[in-house]
Backbone as ProteinMPNN parsed JSONL, in Angstrom:
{"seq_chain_A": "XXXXXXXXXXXXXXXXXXXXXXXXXXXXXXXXXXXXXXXXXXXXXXXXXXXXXXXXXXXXXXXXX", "coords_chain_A": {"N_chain_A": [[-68.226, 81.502, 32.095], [-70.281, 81.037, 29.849], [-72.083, 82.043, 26.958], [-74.647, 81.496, 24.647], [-75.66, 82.376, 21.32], [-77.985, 81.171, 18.833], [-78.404, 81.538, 16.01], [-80.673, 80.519, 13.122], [-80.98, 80.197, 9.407], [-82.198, 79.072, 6.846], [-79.235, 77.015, 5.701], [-77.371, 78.066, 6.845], [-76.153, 79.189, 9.698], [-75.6, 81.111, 12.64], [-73.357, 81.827, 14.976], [-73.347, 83.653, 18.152], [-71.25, 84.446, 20.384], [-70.704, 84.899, 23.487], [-69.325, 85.978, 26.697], [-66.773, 83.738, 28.022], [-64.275, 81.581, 26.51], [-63.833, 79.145, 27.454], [-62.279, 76.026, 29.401], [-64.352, 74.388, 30.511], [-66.534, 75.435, 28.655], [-65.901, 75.066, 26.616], [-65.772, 72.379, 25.745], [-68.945, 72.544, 25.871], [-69.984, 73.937, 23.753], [-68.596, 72.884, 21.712], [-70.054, 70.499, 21.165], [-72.726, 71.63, 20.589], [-71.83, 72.824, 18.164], [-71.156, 70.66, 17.003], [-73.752, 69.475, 17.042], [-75.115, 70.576, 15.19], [-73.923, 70.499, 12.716], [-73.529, 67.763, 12.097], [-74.475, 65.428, 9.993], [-75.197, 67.15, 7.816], [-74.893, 69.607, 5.617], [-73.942, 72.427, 6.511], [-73.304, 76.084, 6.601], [-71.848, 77.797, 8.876], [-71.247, 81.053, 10.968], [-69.128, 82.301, 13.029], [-69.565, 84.799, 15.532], [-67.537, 87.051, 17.642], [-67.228, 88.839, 18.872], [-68.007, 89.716, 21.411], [-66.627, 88.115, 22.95], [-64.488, 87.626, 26.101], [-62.038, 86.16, 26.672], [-60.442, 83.48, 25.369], [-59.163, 80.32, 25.561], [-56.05, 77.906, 26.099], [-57.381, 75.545, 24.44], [-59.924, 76.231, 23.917], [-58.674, 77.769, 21.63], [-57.568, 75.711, 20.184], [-60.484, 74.628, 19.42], [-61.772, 76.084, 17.791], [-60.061, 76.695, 15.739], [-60.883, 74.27, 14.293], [-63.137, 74.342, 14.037]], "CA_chain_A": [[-69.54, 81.211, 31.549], [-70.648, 81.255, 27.876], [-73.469, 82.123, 26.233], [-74.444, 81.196, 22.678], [-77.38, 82.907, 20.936], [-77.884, 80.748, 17.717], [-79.906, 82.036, 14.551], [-80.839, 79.786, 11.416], [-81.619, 81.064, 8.353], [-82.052, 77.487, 6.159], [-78.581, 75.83, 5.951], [-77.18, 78.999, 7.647], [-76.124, 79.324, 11.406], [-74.884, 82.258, 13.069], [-73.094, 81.861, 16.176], [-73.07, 84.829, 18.786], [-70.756, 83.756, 21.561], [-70.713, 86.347, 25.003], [-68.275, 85.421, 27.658], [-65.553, 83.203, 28.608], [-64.063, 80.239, 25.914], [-62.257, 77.837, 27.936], [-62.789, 75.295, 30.3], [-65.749, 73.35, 30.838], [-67.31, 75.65, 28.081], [-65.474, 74.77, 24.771], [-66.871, 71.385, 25.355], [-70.481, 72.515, 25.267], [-69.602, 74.738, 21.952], [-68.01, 71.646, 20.697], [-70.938, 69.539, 21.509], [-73.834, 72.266, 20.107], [-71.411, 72.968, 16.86], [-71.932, 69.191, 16.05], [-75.012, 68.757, 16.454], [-75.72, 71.442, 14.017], [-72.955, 70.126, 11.62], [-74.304, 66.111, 12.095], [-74.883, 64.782, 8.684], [-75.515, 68.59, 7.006], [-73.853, 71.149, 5.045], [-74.556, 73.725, 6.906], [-72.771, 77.178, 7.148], [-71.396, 78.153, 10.715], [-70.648, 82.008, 10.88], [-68.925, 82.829, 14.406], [-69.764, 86.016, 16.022], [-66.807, 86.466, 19.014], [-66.777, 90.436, 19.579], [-68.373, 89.524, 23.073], [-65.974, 86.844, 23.773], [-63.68, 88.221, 26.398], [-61.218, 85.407, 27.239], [-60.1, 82.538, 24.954], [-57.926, 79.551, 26.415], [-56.067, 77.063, 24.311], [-58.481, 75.01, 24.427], [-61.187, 77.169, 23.086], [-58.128, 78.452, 20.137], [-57.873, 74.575, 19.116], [-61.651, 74.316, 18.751], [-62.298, 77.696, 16.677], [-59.294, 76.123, 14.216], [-61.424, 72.834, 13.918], [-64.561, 74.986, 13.229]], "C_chain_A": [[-69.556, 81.606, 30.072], [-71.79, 80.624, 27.47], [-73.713, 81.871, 24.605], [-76.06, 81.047, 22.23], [-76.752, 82.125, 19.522], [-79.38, 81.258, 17.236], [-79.453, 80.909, 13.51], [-81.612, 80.484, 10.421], [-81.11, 79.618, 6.953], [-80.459, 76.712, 6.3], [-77.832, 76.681, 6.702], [-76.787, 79.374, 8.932], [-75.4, 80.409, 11.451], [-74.932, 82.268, 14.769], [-72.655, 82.927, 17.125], [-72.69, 84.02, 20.06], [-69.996, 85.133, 22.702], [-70.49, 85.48, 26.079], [-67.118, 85.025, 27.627], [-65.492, 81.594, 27.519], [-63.534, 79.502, 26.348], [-63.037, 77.281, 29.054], [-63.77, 74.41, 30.21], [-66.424, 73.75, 28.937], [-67.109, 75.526, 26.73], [-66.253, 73.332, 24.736], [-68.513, 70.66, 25.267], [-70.687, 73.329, 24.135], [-69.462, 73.673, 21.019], [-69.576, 71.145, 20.602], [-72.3, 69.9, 20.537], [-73.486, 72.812, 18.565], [-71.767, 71.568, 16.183], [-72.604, 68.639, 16.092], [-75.511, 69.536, 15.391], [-75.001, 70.457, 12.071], [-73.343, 68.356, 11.109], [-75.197, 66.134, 10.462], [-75.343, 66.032, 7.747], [-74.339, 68.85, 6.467], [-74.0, 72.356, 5.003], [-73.322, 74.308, 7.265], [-72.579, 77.728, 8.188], [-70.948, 79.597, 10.42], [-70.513, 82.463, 12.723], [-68.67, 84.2, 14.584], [-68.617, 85.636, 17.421], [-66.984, 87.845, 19.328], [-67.584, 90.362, 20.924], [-67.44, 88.583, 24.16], [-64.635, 87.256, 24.562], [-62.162, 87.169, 26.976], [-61.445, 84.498, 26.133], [-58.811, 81.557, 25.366], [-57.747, 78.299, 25.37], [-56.599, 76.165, 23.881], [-59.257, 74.759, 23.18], [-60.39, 77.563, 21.351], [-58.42, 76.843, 19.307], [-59.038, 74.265, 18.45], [-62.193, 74.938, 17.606], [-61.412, 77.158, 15.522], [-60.012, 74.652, 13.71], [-62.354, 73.342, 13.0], [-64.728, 75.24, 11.855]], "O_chain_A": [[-68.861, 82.389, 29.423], [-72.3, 79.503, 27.506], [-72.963, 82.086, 23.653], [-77.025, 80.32, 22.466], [-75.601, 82.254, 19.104], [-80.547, 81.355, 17.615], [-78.327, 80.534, 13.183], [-82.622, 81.171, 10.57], [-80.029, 79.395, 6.407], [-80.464, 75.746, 7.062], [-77.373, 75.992, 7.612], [-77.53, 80.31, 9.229], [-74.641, 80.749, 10.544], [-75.844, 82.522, 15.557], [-71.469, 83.22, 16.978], [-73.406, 83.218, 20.661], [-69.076, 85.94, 22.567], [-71.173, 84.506, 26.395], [-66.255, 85.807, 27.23], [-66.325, 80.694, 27.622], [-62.6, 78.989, 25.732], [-64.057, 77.745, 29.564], [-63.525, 73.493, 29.427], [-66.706, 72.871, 28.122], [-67.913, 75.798, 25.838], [-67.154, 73.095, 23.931], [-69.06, 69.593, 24.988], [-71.796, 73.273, 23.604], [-69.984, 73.528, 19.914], [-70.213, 71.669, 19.689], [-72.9, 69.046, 19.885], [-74.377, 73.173, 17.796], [-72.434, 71.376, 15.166], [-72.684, 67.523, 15.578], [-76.394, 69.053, 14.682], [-75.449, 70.09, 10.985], [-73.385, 67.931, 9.955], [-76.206, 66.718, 10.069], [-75.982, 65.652, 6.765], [-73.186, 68.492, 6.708], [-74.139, 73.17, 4.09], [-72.43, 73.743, 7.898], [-73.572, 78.395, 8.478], [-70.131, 79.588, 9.499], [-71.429, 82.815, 13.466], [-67.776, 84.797, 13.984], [-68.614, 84.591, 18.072], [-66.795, 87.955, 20.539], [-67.649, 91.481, 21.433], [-67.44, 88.384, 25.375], [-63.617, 87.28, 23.87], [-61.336, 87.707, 27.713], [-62.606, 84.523, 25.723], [-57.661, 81.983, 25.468], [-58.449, 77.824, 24.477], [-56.298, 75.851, 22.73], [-59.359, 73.989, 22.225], [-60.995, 77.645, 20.282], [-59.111, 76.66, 18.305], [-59.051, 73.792, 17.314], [-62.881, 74.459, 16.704], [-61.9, 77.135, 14.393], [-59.563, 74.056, 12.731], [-62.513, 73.1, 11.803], [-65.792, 75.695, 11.436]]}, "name": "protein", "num_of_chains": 1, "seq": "XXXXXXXXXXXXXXXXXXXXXXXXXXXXXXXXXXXXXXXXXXXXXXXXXXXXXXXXXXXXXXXXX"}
């Protein structure tokens, strides 16, 4: 499972991600990173110190980010 507390602060995002990166759940990260990113130039800052598992998956997506 994975959780993802998002804050905005104008073009700004700050992603707090608590749980598990892999599986099913990189491609609702993927999915909620680009809708933020969709036609903007907005700043993404990823928070992971909750994230207790990453799968390679989840590493390819974080190098896209």
């Amino acid at each position: 499972m994975l959780r993802v507390i998002t804050e905005r602060l104008g073009d700004r995002y700050r992603l707090d991600l608590h749980g598990t990166l892999g599986g099913e759940w990189v491609a609702v990260l993927e999915q909620h990173w680009r809708s933020i990113m969709d036609g903007s130039s907005a700043k993404v800052t990823l928070v992971l110190s909750n994230v207790d598992f990453i799968d390679p998956d989840g590493e390819r997506l974080l190098q896209r980010m």
